[in-house]
N, C-alpha and C positions, 0 to 999 in steps of 0.2 A: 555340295549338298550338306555334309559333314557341318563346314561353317555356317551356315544357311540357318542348323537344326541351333547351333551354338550362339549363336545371336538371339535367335526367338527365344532360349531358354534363359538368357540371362535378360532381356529386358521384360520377358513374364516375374523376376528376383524382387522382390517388393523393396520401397526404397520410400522417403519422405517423399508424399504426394503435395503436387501442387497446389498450389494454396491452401496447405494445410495451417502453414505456420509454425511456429517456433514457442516455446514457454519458458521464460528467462527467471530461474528461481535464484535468489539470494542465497545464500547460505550461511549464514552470521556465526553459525559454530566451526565451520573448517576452513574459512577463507576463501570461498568459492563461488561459482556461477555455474547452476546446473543449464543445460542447455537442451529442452527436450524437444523432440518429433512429437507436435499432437498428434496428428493424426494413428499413429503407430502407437503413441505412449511410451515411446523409448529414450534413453536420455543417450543423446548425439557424444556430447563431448563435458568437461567440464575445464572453465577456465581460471586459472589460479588469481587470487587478489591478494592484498598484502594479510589485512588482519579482519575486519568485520565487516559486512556490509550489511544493509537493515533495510533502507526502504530508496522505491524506484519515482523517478519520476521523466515524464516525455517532455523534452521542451516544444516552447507554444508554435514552433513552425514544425514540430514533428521532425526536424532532424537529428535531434541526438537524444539519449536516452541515457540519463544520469542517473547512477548508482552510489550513493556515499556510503562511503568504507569511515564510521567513523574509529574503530583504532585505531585505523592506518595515516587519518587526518589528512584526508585526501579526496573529491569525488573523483571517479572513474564519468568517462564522457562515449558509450557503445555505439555502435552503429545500431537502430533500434530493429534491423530488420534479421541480423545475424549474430548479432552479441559480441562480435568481436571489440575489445576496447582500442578505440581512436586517439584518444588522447589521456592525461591523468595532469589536476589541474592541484597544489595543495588549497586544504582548508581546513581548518582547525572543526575535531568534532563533527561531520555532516550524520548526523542522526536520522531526522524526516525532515523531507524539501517540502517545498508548492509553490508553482508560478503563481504571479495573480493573474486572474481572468483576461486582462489586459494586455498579459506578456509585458512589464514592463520589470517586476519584480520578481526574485528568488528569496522566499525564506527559511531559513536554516536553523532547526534546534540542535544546538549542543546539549545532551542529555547527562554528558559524563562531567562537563565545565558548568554548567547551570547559566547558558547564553543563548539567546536567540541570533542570530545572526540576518541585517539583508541586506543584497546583494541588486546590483544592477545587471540585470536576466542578460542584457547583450554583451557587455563585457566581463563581467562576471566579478566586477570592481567589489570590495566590501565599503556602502554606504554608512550603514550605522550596526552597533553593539549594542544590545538590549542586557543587561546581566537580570537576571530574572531565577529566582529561589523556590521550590526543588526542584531539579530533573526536570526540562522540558520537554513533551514528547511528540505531542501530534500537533500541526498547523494546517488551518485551513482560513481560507477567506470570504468577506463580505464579495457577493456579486460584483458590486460596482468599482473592487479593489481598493474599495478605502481604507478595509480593515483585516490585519489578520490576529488570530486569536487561534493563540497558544495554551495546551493542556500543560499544568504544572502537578507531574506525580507523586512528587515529594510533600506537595502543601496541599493536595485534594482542592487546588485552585483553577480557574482558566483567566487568562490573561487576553486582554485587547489591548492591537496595540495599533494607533493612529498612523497610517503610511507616510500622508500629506506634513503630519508635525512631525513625526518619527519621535514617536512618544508614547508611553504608557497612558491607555487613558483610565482604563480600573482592571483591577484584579480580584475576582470574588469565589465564593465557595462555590461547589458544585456537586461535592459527592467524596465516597474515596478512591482514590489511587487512577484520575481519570488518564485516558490515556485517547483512543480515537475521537475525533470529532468533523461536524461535516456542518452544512447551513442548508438548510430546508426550508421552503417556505418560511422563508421571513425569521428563522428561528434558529438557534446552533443547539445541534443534540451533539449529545458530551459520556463516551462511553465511558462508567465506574467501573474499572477493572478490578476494583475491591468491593464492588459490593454485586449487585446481579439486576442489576439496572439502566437506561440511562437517561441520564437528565437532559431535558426541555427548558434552554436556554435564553433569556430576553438577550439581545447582542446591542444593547442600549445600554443595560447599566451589570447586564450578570445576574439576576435574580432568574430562581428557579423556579418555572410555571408546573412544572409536570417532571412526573417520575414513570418510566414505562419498564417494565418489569420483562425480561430476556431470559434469563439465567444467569447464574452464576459465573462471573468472573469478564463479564459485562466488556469487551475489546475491543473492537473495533465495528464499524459502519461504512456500509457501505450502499449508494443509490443506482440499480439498475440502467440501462441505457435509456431504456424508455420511461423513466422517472416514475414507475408506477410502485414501485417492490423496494422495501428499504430492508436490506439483510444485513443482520447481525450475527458477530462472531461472539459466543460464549466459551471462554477456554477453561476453564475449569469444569461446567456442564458438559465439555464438548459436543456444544450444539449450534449450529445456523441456523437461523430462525428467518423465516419470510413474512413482514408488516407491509399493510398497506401504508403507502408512503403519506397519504392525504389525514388518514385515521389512524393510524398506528393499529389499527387492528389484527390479532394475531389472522395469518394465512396457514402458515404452515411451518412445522420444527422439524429439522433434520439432522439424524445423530452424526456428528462429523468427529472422532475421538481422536484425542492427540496433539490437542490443545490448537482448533481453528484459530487464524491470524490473517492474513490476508487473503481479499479474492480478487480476482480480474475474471471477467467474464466474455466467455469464446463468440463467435457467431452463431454457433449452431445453438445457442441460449443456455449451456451449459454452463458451470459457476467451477473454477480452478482453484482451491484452496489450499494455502500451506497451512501442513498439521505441523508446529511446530516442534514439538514434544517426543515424536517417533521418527523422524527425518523421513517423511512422508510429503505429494502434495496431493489432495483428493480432488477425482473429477465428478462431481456432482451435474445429477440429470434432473432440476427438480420437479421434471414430469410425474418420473417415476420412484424418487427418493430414491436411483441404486447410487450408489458410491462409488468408485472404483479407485484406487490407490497406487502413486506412482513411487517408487523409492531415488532419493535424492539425497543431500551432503546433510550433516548435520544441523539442526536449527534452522531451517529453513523459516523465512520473516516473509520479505516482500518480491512479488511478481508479475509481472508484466507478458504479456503477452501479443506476439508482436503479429502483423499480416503474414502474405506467401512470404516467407525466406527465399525465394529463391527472385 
């Protein structure tokens, strides 16, 4: 009976629920990989990297789950469902990655080297070097993977660069200090991290059709699952802002303090954000604008958030 009582009390012990999931934070200031229990909001474990990691990316069959540590000039290769790292492959500088659409391509900004890097996505071969002037930071691609185009923070520039010729096809002004960027209907928006903006891109020739005004410190973007909702990170305002994705029209501003940076968004439609600034990542309800805040390693960048863990 005694054991009987001892059993039921310990599997009543709360513990990561199934299919809660896992939330895999960067931590670019201490070298690390915070590793949290959503469902609980508790942080499981943390696993050590060499020097920096910054931003995540899934590869396109969904098996592995690349993190570039660019201090360390090296991506990390995770298991995407547990964090645990699988393998470490070197590379020079991996700043921010993107498959193309296609999976056939990996592109790589060196931000600290002033290089674009890409790669052939299956063996991970380096095809061509782009050397490209200041700081590369965000990549993203044309739908049909023709093209990817790079934000340059150094020269307040964005760069396209031709896949098929593996070539610069222009580089033109956009704003100051851009840094995230995405392709929206037909168009690349270009967040001004230096100004409180972001610019509305032709990905033809780089001329600026529009300026949509965010807040201050204008960073990163991001597109809903259901493609409806284009949320923006303001880090200096410390605000996420919700746009309609069709009309940029304002929806709704929610104060996220501590300088928002990246989000991935859970099932239950919640929105995970790393605050970088206070080694925080917020779990945002934007039902009901509450907040709640998780504590993780310092400088916390880029997250991922993976299905059940178990």
């Amino acid at each position: 009976m005694r054991l009987l009582l001892t059993f039921i009390l310990l599997a009543a012990l709360p513990g990561p629920a199934r299919g809660s999931g896992l939330a895999i934070v960067l931590n670019s200031g201490d070298a690390t990989l915070s590793v949290l229990d959503m469902a609980h909001g508790t942080e499981l474990r943390r696993v050590p990297v060499l020097r920096e990691p910054h931003h995540v990316a899934l590869s396109p069959d969904g098996a592995d789950l690349l993190v570039g540590d660019a201090g360390a000039n090296e991506m990390l290769f995770l298991d995407p469902r547990t964090g645990d790292i699988r393998r470490r492959v070197p590379m020079a500088d991996p700043y921010h990655l993107a498959f193309s659409p296609n999976g056939k391509w990996l592109t790589v900004t060196g931000l600290a080297r002033n290089q674009v890097d890409l790669y052939d996505a299956a063996s991970m071969a380096l095809v061509k070097r782009f050397p490209l002037s200041s700081m590369p930071s965000h990549v993203t691609y044309a739908p049909d993977s023709s093209m990817a185009y790079v934000t340059l923070q150094g020269t307040d520039r964005l760069a396209a660069i031709d896949i098929k010729r593996q070539a610069v096809n222009w580089i033109a002004e956009v704003g100051a200090t851009p840094a995230g960027v995405i392709w929206l209907n037909g168009k690349l928006l270009v967040a001004n991290m230096g100004s409180d903006h972001f610019a509305v891109v032709d990905p033809v020739d780089g001329h600026v059709d529009q300026r949509v005004h965010t807040g201050r410190g204008a960073h990163q973007l991001f597109l809903s699952p259901d493609r409806k909702t284009l949320w923006v990170n303001n880090r200096v305002d410390g605000t996420t802002v919700a746009l309609d994705a069709a009309t940029f029209a304002l929806i709704h501003s929610y104060r996220v303090p501590g300088g928002p940076d990246c989000i991935d968004f859970a099932p239950d439609g919640k929105l995970w954000i790393t605050q970088r600034f206070i080694q925080k990542v917020g779990v945002l309800d934007p039902a009901t604008g509450a907040l709640h805040s998780l504590a993780v390693g310092r400088s916390p960048h880029g997250i991922h958030l993976t299905g059940d863990a178990r």
